[in-house]
DRENDREN-159313 format. One record per residue: x, y, z of N, C-alpha, C, CB in turn. Coordinates in steps of 0.2 Angstrom, whole numbers, padded with zeros to 4 digits, always signed. Glycine has a CB too. Layout:
REM residues N
XYZXYZXYZXYZ ...
This chain:
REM residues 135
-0474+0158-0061-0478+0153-0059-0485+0156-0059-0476+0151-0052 -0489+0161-0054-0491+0162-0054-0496+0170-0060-0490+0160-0050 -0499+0169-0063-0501+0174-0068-0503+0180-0065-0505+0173-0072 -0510+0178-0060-0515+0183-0058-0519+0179-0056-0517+0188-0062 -0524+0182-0056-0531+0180-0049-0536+0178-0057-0536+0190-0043 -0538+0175-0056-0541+0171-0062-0549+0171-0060-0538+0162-0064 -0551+0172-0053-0558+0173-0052-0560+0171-0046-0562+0170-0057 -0563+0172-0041-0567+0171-0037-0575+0169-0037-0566+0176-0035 -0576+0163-0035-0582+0160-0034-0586+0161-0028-0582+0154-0034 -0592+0162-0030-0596+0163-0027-0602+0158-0024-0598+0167-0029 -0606+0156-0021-0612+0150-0022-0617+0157-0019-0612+0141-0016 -0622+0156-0024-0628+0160-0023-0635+0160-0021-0628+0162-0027 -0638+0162-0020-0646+0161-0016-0651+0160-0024-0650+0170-0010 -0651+0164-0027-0654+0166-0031-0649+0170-0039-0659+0170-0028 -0649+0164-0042-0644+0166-0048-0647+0172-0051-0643+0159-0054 -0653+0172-0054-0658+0179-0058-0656+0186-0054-0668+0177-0058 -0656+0187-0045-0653+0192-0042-0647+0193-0042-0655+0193-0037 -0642+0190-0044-0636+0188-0045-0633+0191-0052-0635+0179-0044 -0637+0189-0055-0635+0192-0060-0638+0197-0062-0635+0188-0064 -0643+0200-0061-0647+0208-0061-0640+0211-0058-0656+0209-0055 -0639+0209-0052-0634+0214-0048-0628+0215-0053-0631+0209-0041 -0624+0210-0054-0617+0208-0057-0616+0211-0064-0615+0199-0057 -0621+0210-0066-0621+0213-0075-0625+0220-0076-0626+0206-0080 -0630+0220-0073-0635+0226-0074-0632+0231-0068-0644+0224-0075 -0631+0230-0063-0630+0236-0058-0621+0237-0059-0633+0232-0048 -0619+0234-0058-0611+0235-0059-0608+0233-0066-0607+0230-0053 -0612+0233-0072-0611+0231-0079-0605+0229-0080-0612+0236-0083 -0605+0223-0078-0600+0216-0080-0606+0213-0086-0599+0210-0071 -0601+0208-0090-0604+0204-0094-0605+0196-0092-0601+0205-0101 -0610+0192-0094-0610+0186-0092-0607+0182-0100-0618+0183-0089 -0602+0178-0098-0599+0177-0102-0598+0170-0105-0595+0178-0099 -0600+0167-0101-0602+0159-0103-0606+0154-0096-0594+0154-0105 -0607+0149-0097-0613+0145-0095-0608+0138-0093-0621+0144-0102 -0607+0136-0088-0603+0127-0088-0611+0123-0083-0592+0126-0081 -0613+0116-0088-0618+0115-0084-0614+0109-0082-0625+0114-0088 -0617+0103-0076-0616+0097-0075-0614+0092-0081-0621+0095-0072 -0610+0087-0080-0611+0082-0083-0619+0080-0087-0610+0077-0078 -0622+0080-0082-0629+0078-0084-0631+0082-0088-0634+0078-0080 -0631+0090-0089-0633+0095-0090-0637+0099-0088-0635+0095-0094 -0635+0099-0080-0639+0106-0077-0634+0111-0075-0644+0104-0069 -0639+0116-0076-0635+0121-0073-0632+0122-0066-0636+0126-0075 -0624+0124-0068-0620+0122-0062-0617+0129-0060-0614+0115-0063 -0614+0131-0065-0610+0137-0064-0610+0144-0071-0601+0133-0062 -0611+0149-0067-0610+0159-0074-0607+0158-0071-0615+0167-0076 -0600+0161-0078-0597+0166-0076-0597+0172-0080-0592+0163-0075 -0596+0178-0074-0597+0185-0075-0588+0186-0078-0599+0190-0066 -0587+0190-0084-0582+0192-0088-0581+0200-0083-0584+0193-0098 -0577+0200-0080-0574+0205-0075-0568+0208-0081-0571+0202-0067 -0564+0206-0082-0558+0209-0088-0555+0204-0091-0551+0213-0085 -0552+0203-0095-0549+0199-0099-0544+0194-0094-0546+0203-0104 -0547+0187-0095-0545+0180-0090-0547+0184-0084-0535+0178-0090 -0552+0187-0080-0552+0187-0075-0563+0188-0074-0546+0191-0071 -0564+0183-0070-0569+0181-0068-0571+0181-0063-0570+0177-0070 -0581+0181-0061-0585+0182-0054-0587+0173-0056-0592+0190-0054 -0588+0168-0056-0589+0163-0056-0595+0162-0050-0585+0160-0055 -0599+0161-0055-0607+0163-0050-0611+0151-0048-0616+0171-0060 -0609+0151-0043-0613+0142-0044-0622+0142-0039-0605+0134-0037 -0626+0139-0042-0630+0140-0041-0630+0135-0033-0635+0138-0047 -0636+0139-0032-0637+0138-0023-0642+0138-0018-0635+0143-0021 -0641+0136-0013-0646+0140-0008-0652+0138-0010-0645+0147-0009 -0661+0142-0012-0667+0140-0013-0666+0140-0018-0672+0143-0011 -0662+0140-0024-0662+0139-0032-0664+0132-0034-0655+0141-0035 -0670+0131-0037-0673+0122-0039-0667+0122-0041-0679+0118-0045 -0664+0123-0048-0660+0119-0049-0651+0119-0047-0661+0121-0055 -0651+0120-0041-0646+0120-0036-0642+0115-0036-0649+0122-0030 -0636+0114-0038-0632+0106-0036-0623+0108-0034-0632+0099-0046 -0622+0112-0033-0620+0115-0025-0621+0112-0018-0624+0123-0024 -0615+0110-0016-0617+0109-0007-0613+0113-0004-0615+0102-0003 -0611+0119-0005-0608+0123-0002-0613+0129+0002-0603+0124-0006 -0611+0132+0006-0617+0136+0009-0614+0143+0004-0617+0136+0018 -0620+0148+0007-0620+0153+0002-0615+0157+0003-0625+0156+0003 -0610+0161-0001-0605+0164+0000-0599+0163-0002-0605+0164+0004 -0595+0166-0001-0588+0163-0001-0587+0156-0003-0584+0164+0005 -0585+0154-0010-0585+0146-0013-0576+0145-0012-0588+0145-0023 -0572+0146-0019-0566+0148-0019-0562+0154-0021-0563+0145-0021 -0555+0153-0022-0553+0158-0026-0548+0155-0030-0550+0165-0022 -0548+0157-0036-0544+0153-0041-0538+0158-0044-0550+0150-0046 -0529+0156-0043-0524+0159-0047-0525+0155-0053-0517+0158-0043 -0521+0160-0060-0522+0159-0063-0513+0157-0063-0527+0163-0067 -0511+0152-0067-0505+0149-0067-0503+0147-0074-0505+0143-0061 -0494+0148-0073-0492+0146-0080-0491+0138-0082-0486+0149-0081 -0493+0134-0077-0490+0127-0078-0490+0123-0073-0483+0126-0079 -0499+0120-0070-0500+0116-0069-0498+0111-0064-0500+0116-0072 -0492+0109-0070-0488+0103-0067-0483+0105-0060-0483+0099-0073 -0480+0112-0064-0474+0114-0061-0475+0118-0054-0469+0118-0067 -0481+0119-0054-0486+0125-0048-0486+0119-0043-0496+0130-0052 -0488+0112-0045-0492+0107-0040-0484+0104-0038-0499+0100-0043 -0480+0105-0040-0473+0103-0036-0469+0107-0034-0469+0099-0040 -0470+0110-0035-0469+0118-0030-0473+0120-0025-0470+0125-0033 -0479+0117-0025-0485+0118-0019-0481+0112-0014-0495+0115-0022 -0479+0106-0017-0479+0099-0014-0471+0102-0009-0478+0091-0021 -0466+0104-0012-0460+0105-0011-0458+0110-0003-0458+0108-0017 -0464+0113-0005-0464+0120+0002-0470+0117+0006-0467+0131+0000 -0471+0109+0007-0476+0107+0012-0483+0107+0011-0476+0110+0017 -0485+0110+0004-0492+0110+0005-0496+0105+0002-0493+0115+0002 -0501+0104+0005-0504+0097+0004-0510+0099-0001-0506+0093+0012 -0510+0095-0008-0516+0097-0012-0521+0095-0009-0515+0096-0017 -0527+0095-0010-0533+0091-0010-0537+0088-0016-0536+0096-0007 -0534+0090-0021-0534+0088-0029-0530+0088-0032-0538+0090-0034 -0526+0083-0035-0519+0082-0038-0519+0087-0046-0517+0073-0041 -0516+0087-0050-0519+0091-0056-0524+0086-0060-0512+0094-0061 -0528+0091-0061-0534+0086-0067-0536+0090-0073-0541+0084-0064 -0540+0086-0078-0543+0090-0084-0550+0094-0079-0546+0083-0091 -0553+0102-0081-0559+0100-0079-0564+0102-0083-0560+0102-0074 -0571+0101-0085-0575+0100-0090-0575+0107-0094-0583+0098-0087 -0572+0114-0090-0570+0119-0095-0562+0118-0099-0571+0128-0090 -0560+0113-0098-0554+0111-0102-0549+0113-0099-0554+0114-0108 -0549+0116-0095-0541+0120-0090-0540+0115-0087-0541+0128-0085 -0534+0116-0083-0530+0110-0079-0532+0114-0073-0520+0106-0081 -0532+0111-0067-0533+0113-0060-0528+0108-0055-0542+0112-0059 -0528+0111-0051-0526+0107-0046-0528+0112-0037-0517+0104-0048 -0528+0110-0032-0533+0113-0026-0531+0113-0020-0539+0111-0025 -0529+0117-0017-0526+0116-0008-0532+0122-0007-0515+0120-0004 -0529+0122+0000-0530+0125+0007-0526+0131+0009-0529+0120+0012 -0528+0137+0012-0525+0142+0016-0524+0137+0022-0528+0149+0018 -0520+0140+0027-0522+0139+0034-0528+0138+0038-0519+0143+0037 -0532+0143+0034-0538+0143+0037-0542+0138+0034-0540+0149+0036 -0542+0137+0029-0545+0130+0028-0549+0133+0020-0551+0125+0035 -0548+0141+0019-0551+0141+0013-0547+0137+0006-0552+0149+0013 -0553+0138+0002-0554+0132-0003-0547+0137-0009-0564+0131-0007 -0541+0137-0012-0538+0139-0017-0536+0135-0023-0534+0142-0015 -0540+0137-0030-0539+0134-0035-0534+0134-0039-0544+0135-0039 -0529+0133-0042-0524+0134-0047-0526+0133-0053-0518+0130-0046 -0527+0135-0056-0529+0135-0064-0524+0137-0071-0535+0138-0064 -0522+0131-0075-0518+0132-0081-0525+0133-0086-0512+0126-0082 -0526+0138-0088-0529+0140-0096-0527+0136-0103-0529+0147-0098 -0532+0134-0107-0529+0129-0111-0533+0133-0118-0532+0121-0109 -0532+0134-0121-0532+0137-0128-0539+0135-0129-0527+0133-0134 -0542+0130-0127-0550+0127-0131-0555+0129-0126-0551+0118-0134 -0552+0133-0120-0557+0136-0115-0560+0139-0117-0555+0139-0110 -0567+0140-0113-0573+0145-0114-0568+0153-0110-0583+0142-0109 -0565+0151-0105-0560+0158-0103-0554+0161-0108-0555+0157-0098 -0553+0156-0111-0549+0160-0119-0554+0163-0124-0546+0152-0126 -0561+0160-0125-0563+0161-0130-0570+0165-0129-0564+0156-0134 -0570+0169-0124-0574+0176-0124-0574+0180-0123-0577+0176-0122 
């Protein structure tokens, strides 16, 4: 069911120190770019190892900031083999999603609960025509 840890998000103050840090101080690669609908930028992600990622969302004093989340700790996202079969296994042991499964604009299927604590956890199925397949 589950594969591995597919990436942790972050919301950031200043993406340019974010990334000085993440690529040039700790020599990760930035791997690809997902903007809004509209086309602004929304979310880097940092290539930590193969399928696993730093997912960097803009923030905080950044103008081009479209994030409402505060700085810090965003979510954490498992990487999973099936979607469908992960969110009826979530449903079955009581867990209440907060997003049923969907498409999302990087092409992977997602679906979203909650710890106890109320932190944010993604499930994500990787789809062949992802920017996470293809960098």
């Amino acid at each position: 069911m589950i594969r591995g840890l597919g990436h942790v998000a972050l919301t950031v103050k200043d993406m340019q120190q974010s990334l000085e840090f993440y690529c040039d101080a700790l020599g990760f690669t930035r791997a690809f770019d997902i903007p809004t609908p509209e086309g602004k930028p929304w979310i880097v992600y940092i290539k930590v190892a193969d399928r696993q990622f730093i997912e960097l969302f803009y923030g905080g004093t950044d103008p081009v900031a479209v994030s409402s989340h505060s700085i810090g700790f965003n979510h954490l996202c498992l990487e999973v083999d099936d979607i469908a079969a992960t969110a009826d296994h979530l449903r079955q042991k009581g867990v209440k999603l907060t997003v049923e499964p969907k498409q999302g604009l990087d092409h992977n299927w997602q679906c979203w609960a909650q710890d106890p604590d109320g932190n944010r956890i993604e499930f994500m199925q990787l789809m062949p025509e992802s920017p996470h397949m293809n960098c």
